[in-house]
Structure formats: C-alpha cells, structure tokens
N, C-alpha and C positions, 0 to 999 in steps of 0.2 A: 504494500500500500504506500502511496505519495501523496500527499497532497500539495495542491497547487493552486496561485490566484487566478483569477476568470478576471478580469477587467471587461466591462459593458461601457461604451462610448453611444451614443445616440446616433452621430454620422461623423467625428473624427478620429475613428481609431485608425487610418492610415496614417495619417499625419502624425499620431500618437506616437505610436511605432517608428514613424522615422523619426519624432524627436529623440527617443530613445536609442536608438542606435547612433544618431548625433551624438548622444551624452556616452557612448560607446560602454554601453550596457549590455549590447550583445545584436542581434539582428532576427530577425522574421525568417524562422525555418518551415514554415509552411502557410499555407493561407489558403482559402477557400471564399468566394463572393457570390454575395445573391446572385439568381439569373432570375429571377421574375419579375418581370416586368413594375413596375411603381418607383414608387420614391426609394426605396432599396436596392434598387437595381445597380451591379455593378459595385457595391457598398464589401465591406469584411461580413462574412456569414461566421468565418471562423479563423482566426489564427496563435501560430505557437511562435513565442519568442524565447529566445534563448542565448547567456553568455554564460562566462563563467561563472560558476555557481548559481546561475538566476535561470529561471524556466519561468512562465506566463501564460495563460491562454487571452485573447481577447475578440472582442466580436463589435460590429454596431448593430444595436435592437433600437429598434425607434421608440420602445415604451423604458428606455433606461433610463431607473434611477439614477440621483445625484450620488455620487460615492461620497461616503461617509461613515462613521464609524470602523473603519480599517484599514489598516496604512500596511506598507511593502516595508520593510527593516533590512538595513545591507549592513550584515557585520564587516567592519572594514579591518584591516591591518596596517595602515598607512597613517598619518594624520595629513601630508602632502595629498594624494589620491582623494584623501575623503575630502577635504577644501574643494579640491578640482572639481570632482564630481558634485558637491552637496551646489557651488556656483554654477555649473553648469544645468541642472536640473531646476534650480530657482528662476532661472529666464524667463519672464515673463508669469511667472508663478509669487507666493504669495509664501514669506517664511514665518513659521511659527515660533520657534523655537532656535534663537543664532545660533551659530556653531560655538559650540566655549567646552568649557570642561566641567563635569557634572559631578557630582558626590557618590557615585558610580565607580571614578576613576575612569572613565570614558570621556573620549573628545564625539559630543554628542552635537545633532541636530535635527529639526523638524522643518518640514515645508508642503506645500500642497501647491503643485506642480500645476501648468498653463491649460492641462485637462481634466483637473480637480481631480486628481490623484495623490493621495499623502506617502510619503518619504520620510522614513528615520532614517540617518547615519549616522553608526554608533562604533566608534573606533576607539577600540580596549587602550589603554596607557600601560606600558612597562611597569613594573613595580621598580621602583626606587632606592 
C-alpha cells in the first residue's frame, strides 16, 4: 500500500504542473485528457507527476473544491535548496509562515502556492 496526493485544479492543472516542474520538483510522467466534447475538452482527465522523492496525481474537475485543509511537506536536507525552492514556489503565491528557524530545530516554512496549493518546507538543523 502507498498513499498518494490527488491534487483537483478546476481548468489549470497544466499550467500547474509546469509550474512545478519550473520549480524543478520533478515533471509529468503521464497524463491522460478529456475527449468529450464541452468545456472539458482537451483539459487533464488524469495525471502523474513525479521527482525525487515526490509522486502526485492530478486532474481538472470542473466541480473542484478550493484546497484547503492539506498541505504537501518536503523534508528537505539542505537549508541552500530549501531557500531556492520554498522562493521559487512562493511566485506569485501567498506565504504563511517565512522561512526562519523553529523550536523544532528545523529551518521551516509555509506558503500557498499561485494555484492555492499549501507547501511546508521543513529542513532538519544539524545538532550542534
């Protein structure tokens, strides 16, 4: 058994996905698109993204909910990487939580990304 996120976009999970692969997250190993005629047509029915460590499904449903209450978490091991990344994914997106150091001992952060998809990056601290 695996579990895995389904991300639901309304009509921009292409563009989704290539921002993603942008932010070099990983890229779109498969995809599949309505063919029925209407305002779906041509649209994502189904796809898989995948990089290191990250797998995804996503789709456009034209009755999607707004995402909320569930966020993607990327254990990071870098604090360099997790900057680069946590700035890259913020573009045009909306941060909750700046990047800083938490009582965790983690270099933590929060943001809800330009297709209202939430992101933690949580990158462990050395012990000292």
């Amino acid at each position: 058994m695996q579990m895995s996120n389904y991300l639901f976009f309304t009509t921009q999970c292409e563009a989704a996905l290539a921002f993603y692969t942008a932010c070099g997250l990983g890229k779109v190993t498969e995809i599949n698109r309505h063919s029925a005629a209407g305002p779906m047509q041509g649209k994502v029915l189904h796809a898989k993204f995948e990089g290191p460590g990250i797998q995804f499904y996503a789709s456009d449903n034209d009755d999607a909910e707004p995402m909320r209450g569930s966020s993607h978490i990327l254990m990071m091991d870098d604090t360099q990487a997790t900057t680069d990344l946590f700035a890259r994914l913020a573009e045009g997106g909306t941060i909750t939580t700046p990047l800083g150091i938490q009582p965790w001992r983690a270099y933590y952060g929060k943001l809800t990304d330009r297709f209202g998809v939430q992101w933690m990056l949580n990158c462990l601290l050395p012990d000292s």
